[in-house]
N, CA, C and O of each residue as an XYZ file, in Angstrom:
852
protein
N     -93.613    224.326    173.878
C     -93.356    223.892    172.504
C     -94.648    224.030    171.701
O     -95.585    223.335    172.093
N     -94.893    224.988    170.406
C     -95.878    224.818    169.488
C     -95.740    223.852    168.856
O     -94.808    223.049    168.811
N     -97.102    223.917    168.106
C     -97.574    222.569    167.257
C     -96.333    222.445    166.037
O     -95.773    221.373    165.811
N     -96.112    223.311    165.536
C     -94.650    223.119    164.439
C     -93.394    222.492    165.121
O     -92.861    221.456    164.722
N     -92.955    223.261    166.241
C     -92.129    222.707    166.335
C     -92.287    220.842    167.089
O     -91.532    219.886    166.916
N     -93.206    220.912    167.679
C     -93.867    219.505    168.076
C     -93.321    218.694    166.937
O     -92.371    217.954    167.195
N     -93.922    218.740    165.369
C     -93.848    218.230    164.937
C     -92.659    217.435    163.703
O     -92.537    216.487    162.928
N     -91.896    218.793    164.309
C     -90.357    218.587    163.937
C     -89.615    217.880    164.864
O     -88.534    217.321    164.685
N     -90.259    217.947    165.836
C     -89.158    216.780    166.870
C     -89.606    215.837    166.806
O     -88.759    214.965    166.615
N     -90.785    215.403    166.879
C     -91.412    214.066    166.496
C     -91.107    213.307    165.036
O     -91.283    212.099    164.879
N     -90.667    214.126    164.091
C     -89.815    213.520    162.543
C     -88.050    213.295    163.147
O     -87.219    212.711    162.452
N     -87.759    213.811    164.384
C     -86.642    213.381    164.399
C     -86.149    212.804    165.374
O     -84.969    212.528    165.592
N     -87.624    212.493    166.358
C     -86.976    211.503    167.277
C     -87.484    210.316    166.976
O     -87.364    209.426    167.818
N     -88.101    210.058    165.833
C     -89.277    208.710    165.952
C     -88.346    207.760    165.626
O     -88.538    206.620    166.049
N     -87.211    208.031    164.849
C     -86.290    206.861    164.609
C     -85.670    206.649    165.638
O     -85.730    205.440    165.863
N     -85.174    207.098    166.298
C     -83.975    207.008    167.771
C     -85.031    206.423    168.449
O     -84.683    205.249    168.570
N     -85.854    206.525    168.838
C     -87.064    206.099    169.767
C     -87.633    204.695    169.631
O     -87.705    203.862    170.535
N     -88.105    204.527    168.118
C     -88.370    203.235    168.063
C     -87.311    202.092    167.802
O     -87.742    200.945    167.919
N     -86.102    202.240    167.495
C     -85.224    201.626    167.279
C     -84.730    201.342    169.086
O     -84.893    200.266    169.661
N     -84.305    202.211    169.528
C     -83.946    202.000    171.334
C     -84.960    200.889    171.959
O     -84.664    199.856    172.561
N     -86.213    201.397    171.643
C     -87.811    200.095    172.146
C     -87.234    198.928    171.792
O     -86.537    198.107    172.388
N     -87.834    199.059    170.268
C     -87.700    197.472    169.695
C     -86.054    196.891    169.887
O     -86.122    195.842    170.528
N     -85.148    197.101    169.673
C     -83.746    196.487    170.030
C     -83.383    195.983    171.224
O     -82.605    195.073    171.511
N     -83.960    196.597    171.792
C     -83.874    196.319    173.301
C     -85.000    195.080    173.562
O     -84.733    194.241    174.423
N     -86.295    194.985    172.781
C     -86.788    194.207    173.338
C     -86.570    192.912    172.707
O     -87.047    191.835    173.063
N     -85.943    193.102    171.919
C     -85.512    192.078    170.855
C     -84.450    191.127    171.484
O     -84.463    189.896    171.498
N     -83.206    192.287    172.180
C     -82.054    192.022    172.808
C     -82.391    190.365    173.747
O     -81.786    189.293    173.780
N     -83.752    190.922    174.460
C     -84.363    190.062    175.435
C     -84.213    188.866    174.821
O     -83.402    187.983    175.102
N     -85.430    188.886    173.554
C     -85.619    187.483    173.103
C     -84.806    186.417    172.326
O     -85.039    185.254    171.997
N     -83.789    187.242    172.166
C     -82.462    186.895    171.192
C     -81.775    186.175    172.875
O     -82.032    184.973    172.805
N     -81.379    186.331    173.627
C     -81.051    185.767    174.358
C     -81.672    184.920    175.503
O     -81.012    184.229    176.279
N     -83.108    185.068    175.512
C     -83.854    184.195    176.312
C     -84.187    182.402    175.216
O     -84.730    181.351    175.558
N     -83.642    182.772    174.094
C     -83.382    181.614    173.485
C     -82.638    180.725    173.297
O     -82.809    179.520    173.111
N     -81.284    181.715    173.379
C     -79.885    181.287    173.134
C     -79.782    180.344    174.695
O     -79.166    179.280    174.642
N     -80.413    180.787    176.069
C     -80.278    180.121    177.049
C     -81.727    178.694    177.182
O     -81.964    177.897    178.091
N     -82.521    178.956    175.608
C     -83.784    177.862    175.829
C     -84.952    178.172    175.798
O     -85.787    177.460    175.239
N     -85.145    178.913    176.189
C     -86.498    179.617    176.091
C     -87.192    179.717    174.724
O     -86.798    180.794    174.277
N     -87.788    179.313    174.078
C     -88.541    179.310    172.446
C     -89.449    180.315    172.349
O     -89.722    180.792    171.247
N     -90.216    180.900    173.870
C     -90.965    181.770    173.835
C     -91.788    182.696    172.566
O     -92.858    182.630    171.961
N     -90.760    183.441    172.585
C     -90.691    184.845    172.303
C     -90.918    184.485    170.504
O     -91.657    184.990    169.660
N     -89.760    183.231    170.439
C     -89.723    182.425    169.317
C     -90.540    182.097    168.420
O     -90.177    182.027    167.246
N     -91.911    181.810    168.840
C     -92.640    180.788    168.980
C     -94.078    182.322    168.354
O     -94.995    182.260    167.535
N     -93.550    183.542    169.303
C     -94.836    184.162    169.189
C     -94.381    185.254    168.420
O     -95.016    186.308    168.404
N     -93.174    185.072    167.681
C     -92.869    186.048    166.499
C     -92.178    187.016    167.123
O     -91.422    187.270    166.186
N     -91.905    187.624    167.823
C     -91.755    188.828    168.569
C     -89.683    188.731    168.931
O     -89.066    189.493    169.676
N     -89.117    187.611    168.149
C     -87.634    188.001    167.921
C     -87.571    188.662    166.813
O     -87.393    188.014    165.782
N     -87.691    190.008    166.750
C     -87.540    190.958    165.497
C     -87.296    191.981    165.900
O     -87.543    192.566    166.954
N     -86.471    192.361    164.481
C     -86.428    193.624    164.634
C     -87.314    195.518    163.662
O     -87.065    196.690    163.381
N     -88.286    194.520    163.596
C     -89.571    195.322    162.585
C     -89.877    195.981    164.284
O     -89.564    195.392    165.319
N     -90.376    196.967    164.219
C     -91.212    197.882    165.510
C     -92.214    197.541    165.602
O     -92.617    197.509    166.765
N     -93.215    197.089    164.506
C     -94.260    197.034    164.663
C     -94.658    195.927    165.731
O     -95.484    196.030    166.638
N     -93.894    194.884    165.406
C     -94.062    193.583    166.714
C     -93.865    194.387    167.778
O     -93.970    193.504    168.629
N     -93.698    195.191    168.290
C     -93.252    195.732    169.175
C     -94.021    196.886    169.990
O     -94.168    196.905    171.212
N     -94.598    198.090    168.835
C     -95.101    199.114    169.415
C     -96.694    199.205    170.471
O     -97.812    198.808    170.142
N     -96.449    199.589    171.232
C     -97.540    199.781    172.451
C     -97.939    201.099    172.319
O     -97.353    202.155    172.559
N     -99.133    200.825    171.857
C     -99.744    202.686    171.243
C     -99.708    203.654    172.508
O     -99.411    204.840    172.368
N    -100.051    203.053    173.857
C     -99.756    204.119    174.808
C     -98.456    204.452    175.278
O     -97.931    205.547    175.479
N     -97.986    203.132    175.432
C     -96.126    203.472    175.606
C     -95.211    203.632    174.522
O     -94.142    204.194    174.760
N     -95.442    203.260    173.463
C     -94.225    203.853    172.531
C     -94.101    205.040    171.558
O     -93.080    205.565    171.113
N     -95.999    205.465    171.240
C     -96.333    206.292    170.956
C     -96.678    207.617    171.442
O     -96.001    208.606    171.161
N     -97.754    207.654    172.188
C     -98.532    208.533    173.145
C     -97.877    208.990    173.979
O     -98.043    210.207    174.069
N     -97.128    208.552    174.717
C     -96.410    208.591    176.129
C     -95.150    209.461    175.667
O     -95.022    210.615    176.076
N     -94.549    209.078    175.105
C     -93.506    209.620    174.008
C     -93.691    211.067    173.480
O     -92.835    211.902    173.770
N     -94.299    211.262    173.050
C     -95.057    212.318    172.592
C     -95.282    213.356    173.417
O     -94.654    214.414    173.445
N     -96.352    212.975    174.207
C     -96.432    214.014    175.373
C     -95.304    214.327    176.405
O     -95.326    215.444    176.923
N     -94.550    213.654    176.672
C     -92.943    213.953    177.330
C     -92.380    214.837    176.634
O     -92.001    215.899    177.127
N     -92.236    214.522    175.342
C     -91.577    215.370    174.396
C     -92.544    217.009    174.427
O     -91.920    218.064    174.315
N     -93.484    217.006    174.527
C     -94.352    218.077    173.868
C     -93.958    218.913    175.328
O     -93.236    219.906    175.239
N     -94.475    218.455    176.698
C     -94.096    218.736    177.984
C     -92.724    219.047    178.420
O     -92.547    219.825    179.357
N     -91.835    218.543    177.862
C     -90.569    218.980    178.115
C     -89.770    218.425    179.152
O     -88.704    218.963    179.450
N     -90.298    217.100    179.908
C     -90.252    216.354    180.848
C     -88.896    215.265    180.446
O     -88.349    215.211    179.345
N     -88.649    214.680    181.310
C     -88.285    213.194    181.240
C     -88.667    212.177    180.049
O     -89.772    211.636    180.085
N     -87.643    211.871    178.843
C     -88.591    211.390    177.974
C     -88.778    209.649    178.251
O     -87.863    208.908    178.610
N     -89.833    209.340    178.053
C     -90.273    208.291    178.881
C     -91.363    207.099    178.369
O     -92.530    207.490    178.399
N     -91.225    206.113    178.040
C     -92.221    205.121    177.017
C     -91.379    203.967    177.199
O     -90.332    203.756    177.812
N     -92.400    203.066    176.250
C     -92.372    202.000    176.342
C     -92.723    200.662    175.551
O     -93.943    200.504    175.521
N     -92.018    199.650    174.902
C     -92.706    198.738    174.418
C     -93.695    197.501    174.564
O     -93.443    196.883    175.598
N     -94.726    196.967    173.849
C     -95.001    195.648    174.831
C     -93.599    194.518    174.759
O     -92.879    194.086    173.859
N     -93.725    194.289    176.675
C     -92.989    193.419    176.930
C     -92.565    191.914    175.669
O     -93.528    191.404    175.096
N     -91.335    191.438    175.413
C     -90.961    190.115    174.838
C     -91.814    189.114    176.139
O     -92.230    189.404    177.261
N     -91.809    187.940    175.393
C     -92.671    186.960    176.645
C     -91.177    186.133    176.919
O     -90.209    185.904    176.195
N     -91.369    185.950    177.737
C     -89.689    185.165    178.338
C     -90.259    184.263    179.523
O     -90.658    184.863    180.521
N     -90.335    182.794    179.497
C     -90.862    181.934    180.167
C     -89.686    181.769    180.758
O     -88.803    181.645    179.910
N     -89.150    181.693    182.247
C     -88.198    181.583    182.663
C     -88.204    180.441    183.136
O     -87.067    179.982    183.242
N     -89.068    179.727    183.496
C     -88.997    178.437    183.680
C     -88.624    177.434    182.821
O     -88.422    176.265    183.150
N     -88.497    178.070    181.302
C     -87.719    177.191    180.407
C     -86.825    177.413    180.189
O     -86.474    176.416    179.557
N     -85.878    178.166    180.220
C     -84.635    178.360    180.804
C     -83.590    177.592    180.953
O     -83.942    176.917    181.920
N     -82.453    177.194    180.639
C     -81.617    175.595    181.290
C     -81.925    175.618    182.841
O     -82.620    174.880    183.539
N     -81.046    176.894    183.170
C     -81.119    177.040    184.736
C     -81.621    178.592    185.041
O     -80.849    179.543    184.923
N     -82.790    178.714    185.383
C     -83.800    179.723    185.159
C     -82.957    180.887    186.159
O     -82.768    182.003    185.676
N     -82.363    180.524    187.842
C     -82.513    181.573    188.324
C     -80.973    182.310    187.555
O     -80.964    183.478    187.167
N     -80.096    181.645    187.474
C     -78.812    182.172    186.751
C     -78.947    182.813    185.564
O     -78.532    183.965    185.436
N     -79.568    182.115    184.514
C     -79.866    182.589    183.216
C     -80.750    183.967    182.951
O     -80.679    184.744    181.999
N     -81.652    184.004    184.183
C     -82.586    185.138    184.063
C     -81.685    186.472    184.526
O     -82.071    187.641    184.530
N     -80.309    185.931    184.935
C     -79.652    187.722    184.724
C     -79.508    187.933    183.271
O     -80.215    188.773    182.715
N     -78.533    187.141    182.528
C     -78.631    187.619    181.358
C     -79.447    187.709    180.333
O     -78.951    187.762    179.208
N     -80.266    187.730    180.429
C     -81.914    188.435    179.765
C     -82.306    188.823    180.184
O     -83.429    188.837    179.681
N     -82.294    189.432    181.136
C     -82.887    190.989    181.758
C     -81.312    191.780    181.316
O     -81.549    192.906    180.881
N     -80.551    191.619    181.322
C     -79.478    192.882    181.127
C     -79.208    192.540    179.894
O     -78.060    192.888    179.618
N     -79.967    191.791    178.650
C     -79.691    191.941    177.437
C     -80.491    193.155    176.666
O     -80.467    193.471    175.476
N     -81.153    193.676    177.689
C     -82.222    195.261    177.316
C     -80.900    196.242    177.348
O     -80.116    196.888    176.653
N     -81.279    195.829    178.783
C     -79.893    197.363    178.759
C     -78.820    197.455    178.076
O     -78.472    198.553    177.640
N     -78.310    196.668    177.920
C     -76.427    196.378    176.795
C     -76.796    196.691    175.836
O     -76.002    197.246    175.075
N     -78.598    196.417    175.300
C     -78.431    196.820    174.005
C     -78.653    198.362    174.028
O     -77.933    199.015    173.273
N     -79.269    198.814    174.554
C     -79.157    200.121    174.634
C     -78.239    201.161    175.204
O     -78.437    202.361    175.015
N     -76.980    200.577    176.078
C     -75.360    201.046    176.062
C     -75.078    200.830    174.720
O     -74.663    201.896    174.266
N     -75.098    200.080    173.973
C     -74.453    199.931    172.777
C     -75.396    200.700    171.582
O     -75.031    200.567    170.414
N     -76.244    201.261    171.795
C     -77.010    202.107    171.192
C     -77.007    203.398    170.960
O     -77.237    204.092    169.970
N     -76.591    203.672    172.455
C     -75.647    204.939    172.715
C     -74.677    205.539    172.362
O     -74.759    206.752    172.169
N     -73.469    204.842    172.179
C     -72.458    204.267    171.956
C     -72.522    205.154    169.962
O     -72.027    206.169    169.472
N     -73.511    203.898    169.380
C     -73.461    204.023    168.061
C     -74.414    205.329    168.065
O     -74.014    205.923    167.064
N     -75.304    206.002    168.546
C     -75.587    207.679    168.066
C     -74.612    208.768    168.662
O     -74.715    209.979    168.465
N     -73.635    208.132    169.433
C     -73.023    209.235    169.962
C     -72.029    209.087    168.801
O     -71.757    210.189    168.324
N     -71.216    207.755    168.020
C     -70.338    207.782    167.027
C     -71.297    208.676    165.560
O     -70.509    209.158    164.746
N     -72.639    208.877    165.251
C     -73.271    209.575    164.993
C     -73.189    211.114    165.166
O     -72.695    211.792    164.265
N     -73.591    211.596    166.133
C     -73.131    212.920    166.910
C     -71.552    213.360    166.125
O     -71.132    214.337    165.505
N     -71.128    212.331    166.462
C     -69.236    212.958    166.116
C     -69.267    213.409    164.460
O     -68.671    214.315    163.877
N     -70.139    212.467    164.012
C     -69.354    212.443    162.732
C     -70.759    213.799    162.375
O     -70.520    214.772    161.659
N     -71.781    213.625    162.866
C     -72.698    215.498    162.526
C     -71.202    216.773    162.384
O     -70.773    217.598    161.577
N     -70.864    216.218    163.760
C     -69.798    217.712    164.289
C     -68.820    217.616    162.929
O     -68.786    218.700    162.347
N     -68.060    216.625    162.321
C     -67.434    216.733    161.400
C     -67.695    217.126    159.888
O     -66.915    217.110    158.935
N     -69.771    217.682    159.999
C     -69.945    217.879    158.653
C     -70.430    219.384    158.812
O     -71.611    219.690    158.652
N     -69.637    220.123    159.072
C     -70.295    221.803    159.231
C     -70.822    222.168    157.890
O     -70.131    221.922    156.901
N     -72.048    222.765    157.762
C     -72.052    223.413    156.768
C     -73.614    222.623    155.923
O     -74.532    223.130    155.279
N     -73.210    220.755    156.452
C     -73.991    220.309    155.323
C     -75.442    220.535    155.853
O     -75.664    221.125    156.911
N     -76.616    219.916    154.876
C     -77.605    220.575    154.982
C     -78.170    219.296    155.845
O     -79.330    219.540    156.175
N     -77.761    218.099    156.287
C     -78.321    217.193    157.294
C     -77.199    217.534    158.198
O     -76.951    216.347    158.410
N     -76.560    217.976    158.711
C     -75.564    217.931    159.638
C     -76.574    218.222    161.320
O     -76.333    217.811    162.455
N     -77.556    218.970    160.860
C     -78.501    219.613    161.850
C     -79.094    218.940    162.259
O     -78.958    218.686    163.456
N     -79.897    218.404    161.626
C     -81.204    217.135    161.942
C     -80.348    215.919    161.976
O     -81.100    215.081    162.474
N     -79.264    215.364    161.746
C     -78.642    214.205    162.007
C     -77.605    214.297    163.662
O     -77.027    213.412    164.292
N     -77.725    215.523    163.860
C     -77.069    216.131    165.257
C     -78.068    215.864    166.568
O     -77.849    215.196    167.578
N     -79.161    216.576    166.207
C     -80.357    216.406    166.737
C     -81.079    215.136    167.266
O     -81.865    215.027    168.207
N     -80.630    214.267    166.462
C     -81.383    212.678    165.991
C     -80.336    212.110    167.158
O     -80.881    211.529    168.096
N     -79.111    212.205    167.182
C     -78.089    211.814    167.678
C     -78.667    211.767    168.873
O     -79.109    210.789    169.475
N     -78.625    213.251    169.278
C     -78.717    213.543    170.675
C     -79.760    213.263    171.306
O     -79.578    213.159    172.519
N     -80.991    213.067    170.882
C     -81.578    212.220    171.036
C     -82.174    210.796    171.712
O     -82.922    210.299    172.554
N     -81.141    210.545    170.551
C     -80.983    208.627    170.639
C     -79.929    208.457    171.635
O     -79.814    207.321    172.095
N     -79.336    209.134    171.951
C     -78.564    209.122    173.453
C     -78.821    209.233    174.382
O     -78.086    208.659    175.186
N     -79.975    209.997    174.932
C     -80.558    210.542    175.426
C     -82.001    209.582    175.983
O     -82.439    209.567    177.134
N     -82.520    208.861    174.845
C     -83.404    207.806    175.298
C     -83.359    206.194    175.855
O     -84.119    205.442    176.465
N     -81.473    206.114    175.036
C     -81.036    205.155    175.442
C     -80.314    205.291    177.064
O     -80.350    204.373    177.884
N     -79.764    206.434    177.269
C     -79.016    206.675    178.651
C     -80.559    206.739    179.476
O     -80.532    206.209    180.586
N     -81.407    207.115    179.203
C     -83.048    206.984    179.815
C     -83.491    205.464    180.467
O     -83.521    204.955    181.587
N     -83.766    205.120    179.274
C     -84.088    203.511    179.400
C     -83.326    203.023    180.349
O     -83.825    202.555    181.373
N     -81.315    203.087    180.028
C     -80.909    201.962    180.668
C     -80.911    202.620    182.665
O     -80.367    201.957    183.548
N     -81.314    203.375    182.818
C     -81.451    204.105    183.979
C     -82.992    203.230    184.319
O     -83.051    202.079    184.751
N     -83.655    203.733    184.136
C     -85.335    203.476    184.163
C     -85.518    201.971    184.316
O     -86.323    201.575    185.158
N     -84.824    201.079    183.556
C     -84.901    199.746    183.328
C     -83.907    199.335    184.156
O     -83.856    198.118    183.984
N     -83.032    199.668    185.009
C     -82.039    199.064    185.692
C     -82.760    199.506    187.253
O     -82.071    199.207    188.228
N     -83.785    200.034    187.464
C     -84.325    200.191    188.740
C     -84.781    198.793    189.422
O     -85.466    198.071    188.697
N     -84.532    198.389    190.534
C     -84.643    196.811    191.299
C     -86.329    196.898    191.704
O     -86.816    197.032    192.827
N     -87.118    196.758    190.218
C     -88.302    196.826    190.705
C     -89.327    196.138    189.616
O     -89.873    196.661    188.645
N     -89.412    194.665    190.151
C     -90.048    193.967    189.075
C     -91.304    194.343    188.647
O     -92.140    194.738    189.459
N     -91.623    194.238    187.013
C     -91.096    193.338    186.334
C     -89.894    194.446    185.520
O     -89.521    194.189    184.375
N     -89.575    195.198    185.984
C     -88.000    196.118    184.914
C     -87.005    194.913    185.290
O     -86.843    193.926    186.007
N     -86.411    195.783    184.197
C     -84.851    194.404    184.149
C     -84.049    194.713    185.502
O     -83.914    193.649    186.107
N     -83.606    195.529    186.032
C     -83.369    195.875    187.336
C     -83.686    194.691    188.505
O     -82.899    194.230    189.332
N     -85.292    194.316    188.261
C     -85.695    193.689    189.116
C     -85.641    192.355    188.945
O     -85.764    191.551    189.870
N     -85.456    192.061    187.771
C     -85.224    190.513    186.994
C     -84.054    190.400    187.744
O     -84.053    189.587    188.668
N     -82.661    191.331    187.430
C     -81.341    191.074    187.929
C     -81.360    190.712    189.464
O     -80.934    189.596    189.758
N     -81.846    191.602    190.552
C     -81.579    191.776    191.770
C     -82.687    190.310    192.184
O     -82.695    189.994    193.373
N     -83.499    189.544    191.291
C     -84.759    188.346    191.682
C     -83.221    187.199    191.754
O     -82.939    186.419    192.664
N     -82.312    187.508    190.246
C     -81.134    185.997    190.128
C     -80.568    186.215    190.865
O     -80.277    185.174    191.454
N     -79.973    187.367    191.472
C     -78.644    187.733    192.576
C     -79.398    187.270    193.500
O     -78.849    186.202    193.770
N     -80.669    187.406    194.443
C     -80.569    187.795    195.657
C     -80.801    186.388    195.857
O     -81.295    185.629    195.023
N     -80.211    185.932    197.618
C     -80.812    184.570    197.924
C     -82.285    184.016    197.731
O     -83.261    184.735    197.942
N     -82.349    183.200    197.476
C     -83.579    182.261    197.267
C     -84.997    182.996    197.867
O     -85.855    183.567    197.194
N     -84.972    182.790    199.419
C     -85.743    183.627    199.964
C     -86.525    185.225    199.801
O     -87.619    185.784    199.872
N     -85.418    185.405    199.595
C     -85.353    187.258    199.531
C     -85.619    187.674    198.260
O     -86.051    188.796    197.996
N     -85.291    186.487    197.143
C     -85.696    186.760    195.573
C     -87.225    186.445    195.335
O     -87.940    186.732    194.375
N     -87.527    185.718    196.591
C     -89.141    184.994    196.058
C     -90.239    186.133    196.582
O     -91.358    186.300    196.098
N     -89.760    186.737    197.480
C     -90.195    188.380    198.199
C     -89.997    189.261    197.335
O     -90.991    189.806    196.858
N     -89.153    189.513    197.048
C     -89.179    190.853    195.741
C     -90.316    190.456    194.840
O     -91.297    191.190    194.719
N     -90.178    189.039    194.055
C     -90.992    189.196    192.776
C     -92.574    188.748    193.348
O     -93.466    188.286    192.636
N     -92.647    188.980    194.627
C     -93.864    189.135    194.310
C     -94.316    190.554    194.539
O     -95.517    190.805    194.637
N     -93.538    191.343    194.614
C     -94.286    192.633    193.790
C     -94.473    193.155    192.171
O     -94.819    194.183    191.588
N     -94.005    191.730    191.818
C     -94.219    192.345    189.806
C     -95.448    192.337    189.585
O     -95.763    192.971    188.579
N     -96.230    191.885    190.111
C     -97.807    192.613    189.780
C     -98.337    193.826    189.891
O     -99.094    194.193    188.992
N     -98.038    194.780    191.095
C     -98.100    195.667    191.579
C     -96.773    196.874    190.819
O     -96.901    198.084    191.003
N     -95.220    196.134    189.751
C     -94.526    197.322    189.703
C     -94.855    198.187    188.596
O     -94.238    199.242    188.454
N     -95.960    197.768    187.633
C     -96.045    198.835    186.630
C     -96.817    199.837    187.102
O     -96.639    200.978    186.675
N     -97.844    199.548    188.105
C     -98.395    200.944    188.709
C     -97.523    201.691    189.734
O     -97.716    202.885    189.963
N     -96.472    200.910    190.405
C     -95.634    201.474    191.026
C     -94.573    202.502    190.232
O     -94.326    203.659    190.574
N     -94.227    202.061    189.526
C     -93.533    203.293    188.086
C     -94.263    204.501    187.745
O     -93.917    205.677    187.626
N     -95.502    203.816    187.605
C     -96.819    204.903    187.266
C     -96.818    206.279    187.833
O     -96.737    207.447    187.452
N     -96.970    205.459    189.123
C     -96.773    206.389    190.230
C     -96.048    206.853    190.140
O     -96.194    207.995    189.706
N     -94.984    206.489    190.390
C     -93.473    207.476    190.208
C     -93.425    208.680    188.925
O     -93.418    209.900    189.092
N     -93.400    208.022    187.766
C     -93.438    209.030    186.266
C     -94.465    210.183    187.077
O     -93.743    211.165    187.251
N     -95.390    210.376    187.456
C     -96.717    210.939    187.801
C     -96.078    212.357    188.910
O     -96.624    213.460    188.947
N     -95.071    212.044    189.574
C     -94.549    213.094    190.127
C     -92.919    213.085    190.231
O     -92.257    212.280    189.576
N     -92.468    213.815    190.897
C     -91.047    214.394    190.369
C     -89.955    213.090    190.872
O     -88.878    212.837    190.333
N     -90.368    212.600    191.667
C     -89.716    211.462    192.508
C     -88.811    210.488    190.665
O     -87.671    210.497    190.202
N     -89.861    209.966    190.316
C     -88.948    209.240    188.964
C     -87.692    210.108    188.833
O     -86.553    209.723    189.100
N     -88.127    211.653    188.271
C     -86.450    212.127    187.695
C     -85.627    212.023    188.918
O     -84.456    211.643    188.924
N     -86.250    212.352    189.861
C     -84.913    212.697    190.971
C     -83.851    211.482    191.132
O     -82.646    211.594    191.355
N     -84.707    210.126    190.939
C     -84.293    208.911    190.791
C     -83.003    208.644    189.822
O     -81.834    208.408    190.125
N     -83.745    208.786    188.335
C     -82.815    208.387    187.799
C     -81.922    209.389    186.949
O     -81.190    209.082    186.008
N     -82.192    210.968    187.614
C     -81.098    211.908    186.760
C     -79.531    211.160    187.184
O     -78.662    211.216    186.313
N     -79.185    210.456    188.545
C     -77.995    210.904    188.969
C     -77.069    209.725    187.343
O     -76.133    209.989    186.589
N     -77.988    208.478    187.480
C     -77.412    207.463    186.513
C     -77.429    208.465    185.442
O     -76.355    209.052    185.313
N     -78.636    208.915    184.408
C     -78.226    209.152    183.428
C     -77.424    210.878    183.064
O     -76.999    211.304    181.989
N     -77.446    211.301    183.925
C     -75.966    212.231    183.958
C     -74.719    211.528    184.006
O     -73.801    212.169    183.494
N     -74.446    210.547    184.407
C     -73.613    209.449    184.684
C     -73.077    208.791    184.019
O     -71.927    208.351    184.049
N     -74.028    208.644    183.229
C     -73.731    207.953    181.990
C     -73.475    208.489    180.578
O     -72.912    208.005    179.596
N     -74.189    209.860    180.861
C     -74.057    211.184    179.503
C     -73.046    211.761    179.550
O     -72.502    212.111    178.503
N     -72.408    212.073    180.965
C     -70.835    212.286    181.201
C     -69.459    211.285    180.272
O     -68.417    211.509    179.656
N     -70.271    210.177    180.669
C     -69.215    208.561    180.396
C     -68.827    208.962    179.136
O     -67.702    209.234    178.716
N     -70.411    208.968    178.322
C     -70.420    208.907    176.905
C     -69.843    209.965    175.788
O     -69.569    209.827    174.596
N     -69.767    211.291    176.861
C     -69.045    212.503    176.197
C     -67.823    212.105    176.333
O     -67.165    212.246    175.303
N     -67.105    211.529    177.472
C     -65.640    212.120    177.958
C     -65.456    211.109    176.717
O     -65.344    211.596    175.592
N     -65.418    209.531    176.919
C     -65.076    209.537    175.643
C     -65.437    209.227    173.778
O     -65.032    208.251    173.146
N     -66.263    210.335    173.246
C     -66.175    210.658    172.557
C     -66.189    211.881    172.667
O     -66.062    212.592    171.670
């Protein structure tokens, strides 16, 4: 990819991109409240402005160079703070705020793919192209995420879920690798192992989302 066209995809993915981040991380704090948690509350960061949100290496940089590379597109926001210990009942409640990321970004999908449809229904016009594009996109980062983020590997929401499911024991063993899982991802993004991982979900889910629409 040259520098022109670089910079035409970057005018048309920056909306699909930062909207998928921030909603999703928002999703979190919107419901780590509703179950008690003031957190997130407390430190501004229930919004839906990006800027509370953007992580210059993960939502920007990272982004960018995926895109420019032609790779897996792949980023990230700073984390919502979610005290789970305030919580009513922390280990139950902490499923649904970890899978309030992902739903929001099924339902994100959802609304650029109803996007997509209605591009296909405007032949001719002079956004039909770049609003097609944008679509596909934002489908594309959201079927990403909820793949990437549903991996059982704390601190991803994946690993939040499989910490409330698993017995007591076996949940207190997993999370103590959330110190160690953002370099463990690292690792992964770093060689081919990540895609091999999560093409099968988000083919899976890009299938779902075509058949029906």
């Amino acid at each position: 990819m040259n520098f022109d066209q670089l910079i035409q995809t970057i005018a048309i993915a920056a909306l699909p991109i930062l909207f998928a981040i921030t909603v999703h991380e928002a999703a979190h704090g919107y419901v780590a409240r509703y179950f008690g948690d003031m957190t997130a509350q407390r430190a501004g960061r229930i919004s839906l402005n990006p800027i509370h949100h953007i992580d210059m290496v993960g939502t920007i940089l990272l982004p960018m160079l995926t895109l420019w590379l032609g790779g897996i597109l792949f980023g990230w926001a700073k984390p919502v703070p979610v005290n789970f210990g305030m919580l009513r009942h922390p280990k139950k409640d902490m499923l649904w705020v970890a899978l309030a990321g992902p739903a929001s970004n099924l339902f994100m999908a959802f609304c650029w793919a109803g996007v997509a449809k209605l591009a296909w229904l405007l032949p001719g016009n002079y956004f039909a192209e770049p609003l097609l594009g944008m679509a596909q996109i934002g489908i594309r980062i959201n079927v990403i995420l909820i793949a990437l983020n549903m991996l059982p590997l704390p601190p991803l929401d994946g690993g939040r879920v499989a910490v409330s499911l698993l017995p007591h024991r076996q949940a207190f063993t997993l999370s103590r690798i959330e110190p160690y899982g953002m370099f463990i991802l690292i690792f992964l993004a770093m060689t081919p192992l990540l895609g091999w991982v999560l093409m099968p979900m988000v083919s899976g889910l890009t299938q779902l989302i075509n058949f029906i629409f």
